[in-house]
C-alpha positions in Angstrom: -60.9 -140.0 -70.3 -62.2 -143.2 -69.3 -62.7 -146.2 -70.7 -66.2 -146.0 -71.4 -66.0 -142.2 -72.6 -63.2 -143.7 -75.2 -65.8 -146.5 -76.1 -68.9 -144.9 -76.3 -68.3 -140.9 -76.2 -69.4 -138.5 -73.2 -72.9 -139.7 -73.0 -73.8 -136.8 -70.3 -72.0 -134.1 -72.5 -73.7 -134.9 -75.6 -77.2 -134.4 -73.1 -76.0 -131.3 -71.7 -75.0 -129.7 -75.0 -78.9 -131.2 -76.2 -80.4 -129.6 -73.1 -78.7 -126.0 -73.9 -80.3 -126.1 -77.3 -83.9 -127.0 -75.3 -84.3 -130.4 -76.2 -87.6 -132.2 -75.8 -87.3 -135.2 -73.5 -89.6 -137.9 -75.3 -90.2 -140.8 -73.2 -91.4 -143.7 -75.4 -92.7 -146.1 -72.2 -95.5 -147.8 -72.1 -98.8 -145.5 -70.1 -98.3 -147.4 -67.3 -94.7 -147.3 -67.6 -94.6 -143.7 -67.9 -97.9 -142.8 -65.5 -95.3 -144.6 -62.6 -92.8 -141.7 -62.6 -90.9 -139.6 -65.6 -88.8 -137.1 -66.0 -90.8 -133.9 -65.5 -91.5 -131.6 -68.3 -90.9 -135.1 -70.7 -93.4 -135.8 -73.1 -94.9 -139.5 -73.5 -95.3 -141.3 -77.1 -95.3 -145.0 -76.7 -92.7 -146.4 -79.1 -95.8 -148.4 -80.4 -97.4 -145.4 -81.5 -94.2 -143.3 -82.4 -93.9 -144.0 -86.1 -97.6 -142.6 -87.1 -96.5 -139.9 -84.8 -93.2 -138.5 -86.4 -94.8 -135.8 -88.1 -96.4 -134.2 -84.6 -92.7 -134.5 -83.2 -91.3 -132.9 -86.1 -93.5 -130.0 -85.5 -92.0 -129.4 -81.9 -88.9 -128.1 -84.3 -86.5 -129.4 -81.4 -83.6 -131.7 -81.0 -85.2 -134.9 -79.3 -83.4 -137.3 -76.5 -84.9 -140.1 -76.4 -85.4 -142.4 -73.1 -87.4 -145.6 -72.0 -86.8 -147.9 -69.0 -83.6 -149.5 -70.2 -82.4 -147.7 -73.6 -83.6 -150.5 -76.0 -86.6 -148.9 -77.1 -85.4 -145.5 -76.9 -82.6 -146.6 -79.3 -85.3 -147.8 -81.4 -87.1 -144.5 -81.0 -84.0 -142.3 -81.7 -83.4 -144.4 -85.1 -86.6 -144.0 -86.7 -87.0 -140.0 -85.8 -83.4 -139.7 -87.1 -84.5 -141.6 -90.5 -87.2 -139.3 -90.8 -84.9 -135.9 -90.1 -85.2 -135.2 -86.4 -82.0 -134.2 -84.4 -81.9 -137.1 -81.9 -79.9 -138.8 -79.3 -80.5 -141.8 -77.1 -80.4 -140.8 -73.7 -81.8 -144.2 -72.7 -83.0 -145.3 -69.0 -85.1 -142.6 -67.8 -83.5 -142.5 -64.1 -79.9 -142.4 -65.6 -81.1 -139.8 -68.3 -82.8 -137.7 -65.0 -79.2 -137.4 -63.2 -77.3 -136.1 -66.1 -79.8 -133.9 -66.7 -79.2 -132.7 -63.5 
């Protein structure tokens, strides 16, 4: 177990056990942002509009991961579905999130 592991947990396990139970990929970008490459199959709500969104995201009946460009807003993102009863993890930077899910 390393360091970080130890620290912060098995990041990549936590997304593979996510992925096995079908987990929606929610990219909370910007358009732009998210129109200049994404994970495919990932599904785009700004974090801007995210909070008058909950309720279509809570309709996907899913566990959620999370990811932006860096992990801050995703983090932001994973905190307000969790407040509002969604199964969700950070899986923050979309390229780093696209190679553990691989």
């Amino acid at each position: 177990m390393g360091i970080f592991d130890f620290l912060f947990g098995n990041k990549s396990k936590k997304v593979k056990e996510f992925q096995a139970r079908e987990a929606v990929i929610l990219d909370v970008r910007t358009k732009a942002e998210y129109e200049s490459g994404a994970i495919p199959g990932s599904r785009h709500i700004p974090l801007q509009q995210l909070g008058a969104r909950v309720s279509d995201v809570k309709k996907w009946n899913k566990p959620v991961i999370t990811c932006c460009a860096s992990g801050m807003r995703s983090a932001t993102a994973a905190a307000l579905l969790r407040k509002n009863g969604v199964e969700t993890m950070n899986g923050g930077g979309y390229a780093s999130l696209y190679e553990k899910l691989q």
